[in-house]
VORO-761123 format. One line per 8 residues: their letters; for each residue x, y, z of C-alpha. Coordinates in nm, 4 decimals, always signed. Layout:
! residues N
a> X/Y/Z; ...
//
This chain:
! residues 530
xxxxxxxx> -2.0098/-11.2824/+10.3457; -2.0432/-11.5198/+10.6560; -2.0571/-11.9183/+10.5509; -2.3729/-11.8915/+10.7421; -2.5297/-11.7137/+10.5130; -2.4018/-11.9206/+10.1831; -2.4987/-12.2528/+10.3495; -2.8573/-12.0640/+10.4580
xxxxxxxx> -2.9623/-11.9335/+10.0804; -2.7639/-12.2143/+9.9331; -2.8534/-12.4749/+10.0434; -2.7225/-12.8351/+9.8908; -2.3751/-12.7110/+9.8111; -2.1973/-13.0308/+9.8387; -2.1372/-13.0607/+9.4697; -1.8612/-13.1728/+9.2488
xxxxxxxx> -1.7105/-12.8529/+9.0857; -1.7998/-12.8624/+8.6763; -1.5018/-12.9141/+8.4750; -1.4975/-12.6477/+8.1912; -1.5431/-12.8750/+7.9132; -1.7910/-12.8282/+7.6620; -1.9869/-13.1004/+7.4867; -2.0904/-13.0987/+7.1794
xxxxxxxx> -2.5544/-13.0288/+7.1517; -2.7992/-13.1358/+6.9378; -2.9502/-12.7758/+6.9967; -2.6757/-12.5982/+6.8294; -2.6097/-12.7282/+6.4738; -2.3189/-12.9942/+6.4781; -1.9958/-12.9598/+6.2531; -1.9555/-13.1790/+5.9515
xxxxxxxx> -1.7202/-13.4274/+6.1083; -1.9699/-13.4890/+6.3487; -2.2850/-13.5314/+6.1061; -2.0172/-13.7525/+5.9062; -1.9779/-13.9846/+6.1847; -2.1243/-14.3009/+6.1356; -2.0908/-14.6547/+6.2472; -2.2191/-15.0027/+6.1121
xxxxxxxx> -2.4792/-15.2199/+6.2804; -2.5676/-15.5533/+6.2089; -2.8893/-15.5739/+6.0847; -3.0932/-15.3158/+6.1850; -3.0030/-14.9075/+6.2670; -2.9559/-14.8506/+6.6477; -3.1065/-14.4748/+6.5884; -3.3874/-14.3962/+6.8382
xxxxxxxx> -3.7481/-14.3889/+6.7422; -3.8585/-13.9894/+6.6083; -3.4598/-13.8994/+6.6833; -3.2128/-13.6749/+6.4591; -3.0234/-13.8901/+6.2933; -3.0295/-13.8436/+5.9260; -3.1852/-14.1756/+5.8626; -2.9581/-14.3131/+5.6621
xxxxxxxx> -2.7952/-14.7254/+5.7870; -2.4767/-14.7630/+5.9448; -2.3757/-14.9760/+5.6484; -2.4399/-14.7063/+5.3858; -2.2017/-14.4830/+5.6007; -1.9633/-14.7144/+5.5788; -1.9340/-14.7799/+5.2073; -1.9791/-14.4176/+5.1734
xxxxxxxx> -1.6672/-14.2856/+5.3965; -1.4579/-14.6352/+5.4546; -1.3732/-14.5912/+5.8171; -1.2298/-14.8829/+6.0664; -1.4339/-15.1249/+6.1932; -1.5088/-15.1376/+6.5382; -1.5814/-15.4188/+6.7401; -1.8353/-15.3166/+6.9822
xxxxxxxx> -1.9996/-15.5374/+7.2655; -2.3587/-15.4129/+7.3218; -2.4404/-15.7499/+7.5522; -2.5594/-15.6016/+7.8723; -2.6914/-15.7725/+8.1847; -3.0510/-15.7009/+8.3568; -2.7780/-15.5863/+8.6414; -2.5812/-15.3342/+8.4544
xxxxxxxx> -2.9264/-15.1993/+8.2508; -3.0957/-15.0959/+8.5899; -2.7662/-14.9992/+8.7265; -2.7533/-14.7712/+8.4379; -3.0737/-14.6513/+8.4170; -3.1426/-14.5676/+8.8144; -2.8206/-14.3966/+8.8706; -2.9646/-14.0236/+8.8968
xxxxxxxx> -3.3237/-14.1459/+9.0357; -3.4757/-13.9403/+9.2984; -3.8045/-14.0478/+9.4591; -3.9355/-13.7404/+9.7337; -4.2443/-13.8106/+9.9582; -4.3599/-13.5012/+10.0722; -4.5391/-13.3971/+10.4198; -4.9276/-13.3928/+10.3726
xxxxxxxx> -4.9706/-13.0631/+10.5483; -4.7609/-12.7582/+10.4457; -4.7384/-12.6560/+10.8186; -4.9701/-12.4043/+10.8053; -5.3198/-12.6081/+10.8624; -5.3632/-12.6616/+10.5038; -5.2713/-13.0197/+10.2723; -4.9844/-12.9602/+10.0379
xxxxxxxx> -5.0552/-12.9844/+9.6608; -4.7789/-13.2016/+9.6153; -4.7738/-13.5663/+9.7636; -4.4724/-13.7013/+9.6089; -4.2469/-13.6445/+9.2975; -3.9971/-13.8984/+9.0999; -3.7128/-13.7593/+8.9329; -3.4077/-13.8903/+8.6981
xxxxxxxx> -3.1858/-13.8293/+8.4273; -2.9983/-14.0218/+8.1980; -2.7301/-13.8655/+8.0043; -2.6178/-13.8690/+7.5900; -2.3634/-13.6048/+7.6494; -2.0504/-13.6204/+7.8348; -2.0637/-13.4387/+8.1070; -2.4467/-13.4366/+8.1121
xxxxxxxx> -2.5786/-13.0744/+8.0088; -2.9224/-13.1472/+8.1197; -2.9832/-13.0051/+8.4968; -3.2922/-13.0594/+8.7442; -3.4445/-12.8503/+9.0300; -3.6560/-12.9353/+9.2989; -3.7304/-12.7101/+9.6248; -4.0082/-12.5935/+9.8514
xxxxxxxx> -4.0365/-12.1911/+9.8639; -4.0439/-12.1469/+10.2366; -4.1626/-11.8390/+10.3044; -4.4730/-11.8870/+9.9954; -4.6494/-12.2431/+10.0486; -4.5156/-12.3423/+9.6947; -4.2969/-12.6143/+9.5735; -4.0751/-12.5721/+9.2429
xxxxxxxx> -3.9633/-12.7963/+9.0402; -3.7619/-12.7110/+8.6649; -3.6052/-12.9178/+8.4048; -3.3243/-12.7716/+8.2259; -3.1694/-12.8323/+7.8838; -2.8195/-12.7584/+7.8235; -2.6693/-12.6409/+7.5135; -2.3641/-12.5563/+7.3944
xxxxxxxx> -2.2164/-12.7400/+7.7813; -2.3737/-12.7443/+8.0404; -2.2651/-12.4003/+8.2432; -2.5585/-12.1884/+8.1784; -2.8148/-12.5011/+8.2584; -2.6531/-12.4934/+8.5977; -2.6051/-12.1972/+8.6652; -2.9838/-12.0684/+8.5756
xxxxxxxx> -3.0827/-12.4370/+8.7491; -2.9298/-12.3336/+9.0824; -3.0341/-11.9722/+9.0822; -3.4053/-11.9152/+8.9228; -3.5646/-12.0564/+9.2166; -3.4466/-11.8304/+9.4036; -3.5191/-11.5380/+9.2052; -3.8843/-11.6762/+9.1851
xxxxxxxx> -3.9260/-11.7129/+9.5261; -3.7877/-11.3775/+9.6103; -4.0207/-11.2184/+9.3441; -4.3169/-11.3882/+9.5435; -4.2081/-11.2441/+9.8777; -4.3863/-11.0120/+10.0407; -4.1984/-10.6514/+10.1568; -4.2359/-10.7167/+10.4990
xxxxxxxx> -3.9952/-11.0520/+10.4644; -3.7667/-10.9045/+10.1851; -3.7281/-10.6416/+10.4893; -3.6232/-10.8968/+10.7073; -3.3547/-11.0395/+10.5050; -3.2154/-10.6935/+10.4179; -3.2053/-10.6206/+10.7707; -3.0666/-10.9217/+10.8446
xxxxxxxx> -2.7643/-10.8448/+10.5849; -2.7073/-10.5617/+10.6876; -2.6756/-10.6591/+11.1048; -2.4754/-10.9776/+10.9586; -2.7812/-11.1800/+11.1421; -2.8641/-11.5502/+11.0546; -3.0686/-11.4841/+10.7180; -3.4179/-11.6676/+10.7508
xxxxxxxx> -3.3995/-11.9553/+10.4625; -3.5367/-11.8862/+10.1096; -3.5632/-12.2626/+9.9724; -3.5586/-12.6376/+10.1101; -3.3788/-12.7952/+9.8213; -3.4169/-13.1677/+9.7101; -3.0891/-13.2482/+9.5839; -2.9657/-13.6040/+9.4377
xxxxxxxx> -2.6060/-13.6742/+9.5640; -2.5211/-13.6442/+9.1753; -2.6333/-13.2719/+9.1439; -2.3869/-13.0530/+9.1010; -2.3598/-12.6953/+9.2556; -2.0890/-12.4468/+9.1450; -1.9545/-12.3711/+9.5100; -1.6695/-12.1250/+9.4310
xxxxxxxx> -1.9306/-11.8447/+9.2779; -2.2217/-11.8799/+9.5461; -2.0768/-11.4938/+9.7043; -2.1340/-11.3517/+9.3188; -2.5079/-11.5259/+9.3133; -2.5757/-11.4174/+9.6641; -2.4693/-11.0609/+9.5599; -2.6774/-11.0055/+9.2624
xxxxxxxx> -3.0041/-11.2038/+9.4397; -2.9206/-10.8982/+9.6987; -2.9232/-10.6560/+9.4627; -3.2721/-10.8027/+9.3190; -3.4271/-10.7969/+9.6417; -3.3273/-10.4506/+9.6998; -3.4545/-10.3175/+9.3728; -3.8326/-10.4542/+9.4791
xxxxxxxx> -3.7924/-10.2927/+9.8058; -3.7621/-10.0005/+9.6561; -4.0506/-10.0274/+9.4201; -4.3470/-9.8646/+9.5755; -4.6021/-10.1632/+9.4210; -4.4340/-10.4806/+9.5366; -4.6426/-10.4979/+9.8866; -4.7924/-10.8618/+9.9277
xxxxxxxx> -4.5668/-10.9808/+9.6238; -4.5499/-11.0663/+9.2847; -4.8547/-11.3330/+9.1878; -4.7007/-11.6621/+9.0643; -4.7582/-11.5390/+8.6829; -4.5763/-11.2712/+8.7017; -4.2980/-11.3412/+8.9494; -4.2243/-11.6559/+8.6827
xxxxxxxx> -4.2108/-11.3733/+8.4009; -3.9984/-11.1805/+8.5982; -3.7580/-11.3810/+8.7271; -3.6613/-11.5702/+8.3483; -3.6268/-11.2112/+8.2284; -3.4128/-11.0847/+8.5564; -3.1952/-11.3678/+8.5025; -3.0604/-11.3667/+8.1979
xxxxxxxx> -2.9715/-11.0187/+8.2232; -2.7728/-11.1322/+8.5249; -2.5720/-11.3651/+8.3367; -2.5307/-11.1011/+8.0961; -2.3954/-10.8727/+8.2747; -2.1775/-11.0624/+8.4831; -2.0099/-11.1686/+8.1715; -1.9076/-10.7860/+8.0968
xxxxxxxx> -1.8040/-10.6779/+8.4146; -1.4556/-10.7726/+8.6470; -1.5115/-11.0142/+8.9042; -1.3314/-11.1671/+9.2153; -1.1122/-11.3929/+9.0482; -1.0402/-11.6096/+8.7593; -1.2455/-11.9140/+8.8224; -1.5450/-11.7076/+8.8566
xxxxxxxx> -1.4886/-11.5042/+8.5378; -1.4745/-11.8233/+8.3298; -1.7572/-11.9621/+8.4928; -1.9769/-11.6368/+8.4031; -1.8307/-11.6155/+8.0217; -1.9360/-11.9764/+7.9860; -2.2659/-11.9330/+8.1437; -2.3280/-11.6276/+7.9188
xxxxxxxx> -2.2305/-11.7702/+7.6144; -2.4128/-12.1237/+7.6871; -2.7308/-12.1979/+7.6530; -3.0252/-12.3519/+7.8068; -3.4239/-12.4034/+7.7562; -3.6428/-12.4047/+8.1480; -3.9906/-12.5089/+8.2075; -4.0537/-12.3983/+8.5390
xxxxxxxx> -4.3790/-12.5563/+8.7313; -4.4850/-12.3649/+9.0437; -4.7505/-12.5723/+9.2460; -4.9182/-12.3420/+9.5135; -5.2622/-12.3036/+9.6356; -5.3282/-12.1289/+9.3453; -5.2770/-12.4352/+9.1447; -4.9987/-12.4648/+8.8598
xxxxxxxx> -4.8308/-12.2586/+8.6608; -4.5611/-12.3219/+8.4460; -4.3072/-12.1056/+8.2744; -4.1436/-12.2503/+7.9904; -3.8902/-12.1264/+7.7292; -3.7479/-12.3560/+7.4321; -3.8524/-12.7210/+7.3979; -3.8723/-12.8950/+7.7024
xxxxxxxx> -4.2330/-12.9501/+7.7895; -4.5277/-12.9651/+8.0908; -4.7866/-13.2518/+8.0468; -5.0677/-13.3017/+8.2547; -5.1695/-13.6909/+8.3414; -5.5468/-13.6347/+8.3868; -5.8123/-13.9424/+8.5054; -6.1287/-13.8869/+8.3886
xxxxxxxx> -6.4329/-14.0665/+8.5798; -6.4481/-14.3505/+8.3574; -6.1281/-14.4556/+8.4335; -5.9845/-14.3217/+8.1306; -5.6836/-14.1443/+8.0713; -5.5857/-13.7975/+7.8799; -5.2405/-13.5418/+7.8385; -5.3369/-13.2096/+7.9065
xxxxxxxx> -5.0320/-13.0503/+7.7652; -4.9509/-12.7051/+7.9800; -4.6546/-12.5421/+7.7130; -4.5918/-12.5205/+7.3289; -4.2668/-12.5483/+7.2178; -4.1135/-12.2883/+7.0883; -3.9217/-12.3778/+6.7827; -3.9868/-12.3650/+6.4394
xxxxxxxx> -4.2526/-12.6075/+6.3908; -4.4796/-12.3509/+6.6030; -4.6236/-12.1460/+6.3782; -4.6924/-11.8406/+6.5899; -4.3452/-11.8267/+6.7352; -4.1829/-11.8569/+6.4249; -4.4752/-11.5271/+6.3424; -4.3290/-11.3714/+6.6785
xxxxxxxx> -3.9906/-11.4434/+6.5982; -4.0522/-11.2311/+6.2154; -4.2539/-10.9552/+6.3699; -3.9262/-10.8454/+6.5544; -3.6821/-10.7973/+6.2646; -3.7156/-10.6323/+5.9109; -3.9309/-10.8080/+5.5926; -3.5990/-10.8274/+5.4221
xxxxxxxx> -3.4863/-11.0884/+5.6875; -3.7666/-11.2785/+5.6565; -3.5667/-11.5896/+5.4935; -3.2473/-11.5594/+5.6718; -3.3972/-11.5774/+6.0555; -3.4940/-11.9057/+6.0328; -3.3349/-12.1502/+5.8021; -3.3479/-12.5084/+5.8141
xxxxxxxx> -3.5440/-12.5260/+6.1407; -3.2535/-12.3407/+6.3107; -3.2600/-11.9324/+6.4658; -2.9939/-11.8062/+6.2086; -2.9219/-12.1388/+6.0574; -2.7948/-12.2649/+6.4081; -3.0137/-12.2686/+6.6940; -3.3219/-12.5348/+6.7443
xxxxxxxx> -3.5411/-12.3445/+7.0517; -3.6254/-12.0336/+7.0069; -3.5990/-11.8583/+7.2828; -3.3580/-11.9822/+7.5804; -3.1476/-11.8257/+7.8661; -2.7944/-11.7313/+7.8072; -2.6625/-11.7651/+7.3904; -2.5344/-11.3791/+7.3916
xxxxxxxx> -2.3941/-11.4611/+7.0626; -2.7657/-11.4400/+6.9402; -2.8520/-11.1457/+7.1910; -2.5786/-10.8965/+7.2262; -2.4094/-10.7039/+6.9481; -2.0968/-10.7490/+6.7504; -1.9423/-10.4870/+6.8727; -1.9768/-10.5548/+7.2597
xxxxxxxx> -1.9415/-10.9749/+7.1931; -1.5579/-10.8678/+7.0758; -1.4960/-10.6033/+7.3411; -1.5869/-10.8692/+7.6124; -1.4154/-11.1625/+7.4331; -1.0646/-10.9399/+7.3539; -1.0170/-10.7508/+7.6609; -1.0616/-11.0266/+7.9033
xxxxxxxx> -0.7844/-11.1984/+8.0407; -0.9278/-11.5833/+8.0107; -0.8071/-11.8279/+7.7610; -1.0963/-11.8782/+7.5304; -0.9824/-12.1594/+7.4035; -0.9673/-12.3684/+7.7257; -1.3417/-12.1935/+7.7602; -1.4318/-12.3452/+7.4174
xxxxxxxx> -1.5077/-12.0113/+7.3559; -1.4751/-11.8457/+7.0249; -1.5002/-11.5001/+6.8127; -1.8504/-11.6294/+6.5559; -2.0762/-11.4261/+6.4809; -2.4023/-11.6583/+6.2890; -2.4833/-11.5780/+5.9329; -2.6915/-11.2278/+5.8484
xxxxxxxx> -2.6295/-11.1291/+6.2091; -2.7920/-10.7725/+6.1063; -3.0767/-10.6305/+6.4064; -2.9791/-10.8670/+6.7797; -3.0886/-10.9601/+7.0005; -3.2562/-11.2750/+6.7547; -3.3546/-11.4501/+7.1164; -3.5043/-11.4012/+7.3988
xxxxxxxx> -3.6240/-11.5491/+7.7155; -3.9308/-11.4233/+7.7843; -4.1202/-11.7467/+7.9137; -4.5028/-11.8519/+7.8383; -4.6889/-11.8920/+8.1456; -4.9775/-12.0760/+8.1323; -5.2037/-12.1549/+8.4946; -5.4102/-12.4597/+8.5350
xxxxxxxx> -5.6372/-12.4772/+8.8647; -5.5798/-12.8039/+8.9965; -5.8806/-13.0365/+9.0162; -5.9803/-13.4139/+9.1514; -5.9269/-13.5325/+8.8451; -5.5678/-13.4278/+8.7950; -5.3137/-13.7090/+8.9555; -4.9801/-13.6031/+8.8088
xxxxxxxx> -4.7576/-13.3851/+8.6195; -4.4827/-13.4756/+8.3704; -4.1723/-13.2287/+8.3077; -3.9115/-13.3111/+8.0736; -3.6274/-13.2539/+7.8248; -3.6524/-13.2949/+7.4773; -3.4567/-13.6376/+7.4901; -3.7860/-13.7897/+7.6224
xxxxxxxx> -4.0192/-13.6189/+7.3778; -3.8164/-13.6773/+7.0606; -3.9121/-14.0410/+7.1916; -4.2476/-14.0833/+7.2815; -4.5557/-13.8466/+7.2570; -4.7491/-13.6899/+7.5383; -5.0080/-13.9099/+7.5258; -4.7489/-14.1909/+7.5407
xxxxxxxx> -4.5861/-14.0571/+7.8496; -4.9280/-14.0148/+8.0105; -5.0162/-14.3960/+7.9709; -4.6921/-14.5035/+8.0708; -4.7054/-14.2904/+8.4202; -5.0548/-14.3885/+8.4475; -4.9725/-14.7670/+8.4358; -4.7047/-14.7581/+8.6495
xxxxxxxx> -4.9640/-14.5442/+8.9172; -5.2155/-14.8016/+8.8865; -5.1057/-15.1271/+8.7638; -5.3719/-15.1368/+8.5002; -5.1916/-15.2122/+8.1576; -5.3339/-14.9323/+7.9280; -5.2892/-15.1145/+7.5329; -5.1264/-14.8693/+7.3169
xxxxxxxx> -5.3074/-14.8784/+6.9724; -5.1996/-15.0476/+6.7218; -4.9986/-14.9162/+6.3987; -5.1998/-14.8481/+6.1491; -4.9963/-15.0676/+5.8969; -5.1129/-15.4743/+5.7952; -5.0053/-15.6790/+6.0004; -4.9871/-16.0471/+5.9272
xxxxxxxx> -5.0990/-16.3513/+6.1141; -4.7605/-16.3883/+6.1999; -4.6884/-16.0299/+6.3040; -5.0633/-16.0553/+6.5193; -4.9212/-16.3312/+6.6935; -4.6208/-16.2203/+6.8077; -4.7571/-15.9015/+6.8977; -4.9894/-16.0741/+7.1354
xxxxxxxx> -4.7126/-16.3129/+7.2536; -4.5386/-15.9586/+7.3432; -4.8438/-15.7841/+7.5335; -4.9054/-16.1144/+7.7299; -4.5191/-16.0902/+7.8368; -4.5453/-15.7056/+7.8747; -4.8820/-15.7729/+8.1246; -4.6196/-15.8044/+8.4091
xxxxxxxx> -4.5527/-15.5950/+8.6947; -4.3529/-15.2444/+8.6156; -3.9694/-15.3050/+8.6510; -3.8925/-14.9618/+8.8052; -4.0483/-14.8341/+9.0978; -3.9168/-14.4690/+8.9942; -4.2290/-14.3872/+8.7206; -3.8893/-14.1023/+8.5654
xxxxxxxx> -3.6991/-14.4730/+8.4978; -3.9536/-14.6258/+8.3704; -4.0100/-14.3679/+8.0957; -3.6939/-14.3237/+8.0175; -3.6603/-14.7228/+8.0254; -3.9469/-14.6980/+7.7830; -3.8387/-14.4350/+7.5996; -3.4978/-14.5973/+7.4672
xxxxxxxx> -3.5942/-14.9874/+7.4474; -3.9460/-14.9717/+7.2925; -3.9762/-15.0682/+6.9758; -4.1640/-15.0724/+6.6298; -4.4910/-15.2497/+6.7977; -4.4613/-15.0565/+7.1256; -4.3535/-15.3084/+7.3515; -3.9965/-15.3189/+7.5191
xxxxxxxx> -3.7104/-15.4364/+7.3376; -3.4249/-15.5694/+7.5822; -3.2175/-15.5665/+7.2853; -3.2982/-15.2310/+7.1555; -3.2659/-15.0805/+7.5397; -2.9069/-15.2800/+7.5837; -2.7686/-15.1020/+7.2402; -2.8857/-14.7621/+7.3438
xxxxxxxx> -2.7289/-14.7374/+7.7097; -2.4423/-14.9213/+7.5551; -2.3217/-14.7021/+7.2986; -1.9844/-14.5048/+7.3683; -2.0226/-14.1730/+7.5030; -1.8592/-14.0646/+7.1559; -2.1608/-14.2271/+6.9996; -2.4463/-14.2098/+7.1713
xxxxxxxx> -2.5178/-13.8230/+7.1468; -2.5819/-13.9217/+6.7603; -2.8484/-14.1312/+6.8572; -3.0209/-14.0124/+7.1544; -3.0242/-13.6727/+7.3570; -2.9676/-13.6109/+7.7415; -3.2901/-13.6932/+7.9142; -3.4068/-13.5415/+8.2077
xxxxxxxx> -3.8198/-13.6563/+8.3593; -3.9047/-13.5398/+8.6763; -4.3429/-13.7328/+8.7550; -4.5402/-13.5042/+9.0144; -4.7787/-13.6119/+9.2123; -5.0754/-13.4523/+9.3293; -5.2458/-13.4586/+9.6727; -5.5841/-13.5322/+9.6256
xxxxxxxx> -5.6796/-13.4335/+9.9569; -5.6203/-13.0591/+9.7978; -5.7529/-13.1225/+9.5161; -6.0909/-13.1928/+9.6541; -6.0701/-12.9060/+9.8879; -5.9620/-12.6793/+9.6009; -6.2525/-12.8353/+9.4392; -6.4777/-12.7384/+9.7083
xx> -6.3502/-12.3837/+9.7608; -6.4613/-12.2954/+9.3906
//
């Protein structure tokens, strides 16, 4: 394959190669040592507001287990907090017109992450589909590392945009294959210097896309292309069958087997938005989550959320999730929250240890030739493993015509919603748009005289003019320092981004926000048009 062609339909590739290391994730259930692992704080617990931490003090740990005291220094300057904080922001302006006549939906989106986890197993897409006037954008959330949230986070926009081609240009790029021609370009990606792109396994993604491509051709109903609905369906699903099977078969060399088996037996949850003419849809599997900021003509504002999350507090997955095994497994599928006792989302790409069977899991684990070990990679099968697959990733794709009234869209990881609700996130984006300072309510507990006053001493300070120009930074700013009374904390915020990396996974999760904007030139002519 010509470097043409790998620079052409991938583009971006000037990533750091991933080092194999796995970190430990709040999706899959932690070991004992880890849960056990506790430090003391003066005065007041440093775990984040609607986290996972068991809720028990620092100090109680401590008199509990007896471990050393550490001295930690959580003093950090304004300086180092925003150097912190805006060290994976993106901000994106994008051209009004989509170059053929019409406005693009999309005027500008703002992007960042902030990581718990070392290395970060959170991952972020954002690219224009070239050849179908749409713009993608996906949040990813790593879980056991972060090799199947890249590699699904470098390849599903392709496999979406390919599904959305019509014959006559999948024709083209065959053709152009084939003759060893220039191969017209598939994406315009909007990479951060930070993002990472596994290089030395582009040939193996370009194969398999290929192969994809071909498949359609040959389908005698693919004509104009999938709708935006269905190519999202069919893309998740295509996928993670991919990353199945690479995992099984031989491929070109070392490096490139490890990455698959790592990718395979990974994890990650995707919410996908496509923003066309059509409007948005969104394709989401797991827990990370699509919220619409919407401006209603009074001025006021409202979260339209556009995905459920699918984990255990959602009553009809959890009724999905029984229909597909035996009544006599009704009590071991799900315990404590977890798929098997282990897994917090439901549904996800990659995690073949809760889709393949025993018997193939050893045959592709003992007749390999990597070291497993290295891989963080091991022979476990979960409790009452009795009818795989247990998880899928079929996504839920929900479409929302865009109208006037619609200014922005909000995808992120869990990290930001374990912190703040949607309606939170909405007001926050919405003040930063405007420069109107929405009140949050107040809690419904008494408050004092004393408490009343410096609550309104606080809002008075908090009247100022947004800190971050990034609206991602400011929620995760807000996200991490604000406190019981809803107003920012520079103490609170300091101790969070200050925590060692061996710490802070305990108390917060990876967070990933990418804020869309929408043209409202489009949305009026959408308007009009219906």
């Amino acid at each position: 394959m010509s470097g043409y062609l790998r620079s052409a339909l991938l583009l971006g590739t000037r990533g750091r190669h991933l080092s194999s290391s796995f970190a430990a994730s709040q999706h899959v259930l932690p070991d004992v040592a880890c849960r056990a692992l506790l430090f003391s704080s003066p005065a007041r617990s440093f775990s984040s507001r609607g986290g996972r931490s068991d809720g028990s003090s620092g100090q109680e740990g401590e008199n509990r287990l007896h471990p050393p005291r550490h001295e930690m220094d959580f003093q950090m300057s304004r300086l180092q907090i925003n150097a912190v904080l805006r060290a994976n922001e993106q901000s994106v302006r994008v051209p009004e017109f989509d170059g053929r006549g019409g406005p693009s939906p999309v005027l500008r989106f703002e992007s960042n992450q902030l990581p718990a986890n070392t290395p970060l197993e959170d991952r972020r897409s954002s690219a224009s589909s070239l050849q179908t006037r749409s713009m993608l954008f996906g949040v990813f959330d790593g879980h056991g590392g972060h090799a199947c949230a890249q590699a699904v986070s470098e390849r599903l926009p392709y496999y979406i945009s390919v599904a959305m081609m019509a014959e006559s240009v999948l024709e083209d790029l065959e053709a152009a294959m084939e003759t060893s021609r220039p191969v017209p370009p598939i994406l315009q990606w909007y990479k951060h210097h930070n993002d990472y792109n596994y290089r030395e396994s582009a040939a193996l993604y370009v194969d398999h896309l290929r192969v994809f491509w071909q498949e359609l051709l040959a389908s005698e109903e693919h004509g104009d292309g999938m709708r935006p609905a269905d190519a999202l369906s069919y893309a998740f699903q295509r996928l993670d069958t991919d990353l199945s099977l690479e995992a099984q078969v031989p491929l070109a060399n070392d490096l490139m087997r490890n990455t698959a088996l790592q990718a395979a037996f990974a994890g990650c949850t995707a919410c996908v938005a496509h923003v066309g003419p059509e409007g948005v849809h969104v394709a989401n599997a797991g827990d990370c989550r699509a919220v619409l900021g919407v401006q209603e003509a009074d001025g006021s504002w409202s979260a339209l959320p556009l995905t459920k999350d699918h984990n255990a507090a959602n009553v009809a997955e959890m009724e999905r999730v029984w229909r597909q095994h035996p009544a006599s497994e009704r009590q071991t599928v799900v315990v404590d929250d977890r798929l098997l006792g282990v897994l917090m989302p439901l549904r996800a790409f990659g995690d073949v240890r809760f889709k393949w069977s025993r018997e193939l899991q050893q045959s592709v684990l003992e007749n390999g030739d990597s070291d497993l070990e290295a891989l963080n990679i091991y022979q476990y099968a979960p409790p009452n493993y009795l009818t795989p697959p247990y998880l899928e990733v079929t996504p839920e794709v929900t479409h929302h015509r865009l109208r006037p009234q619609d200014r922005f869209l909000i995808l992120a990881s869990d990290g930001l919603w374990d912190e703040m609700s949607n309606d939170e996130a909405v007001r926050l984006v919405a003040e930063h748009l405007t420069g109107v300072h929405l009140q949050a309510p107040v809690s419904a507990r008494q408050l004092n005289l004393g408490q009343m006053h410096q609550l309104l001493l606080r809002r008075r300070a908090r009247a100022t003019p947004a800190l971050d120009l990034n609206a991602a930074t400011h929620l995760i700013r807000h996200a991490l320092g604000t406190n019981e009374y809803g107003e920012m904390d520079q103490e609170r915020l300091a101790t969070m981004l200050a925590l060692p990396s061996d710490l802070a996974r305990m108390y917060r999760d990876d967070i990933t926000v990418t804020v869309i904007y929408f043209n409202p030139n489009f949305n009026k002519n959408n308007n009009k048009e219906h």
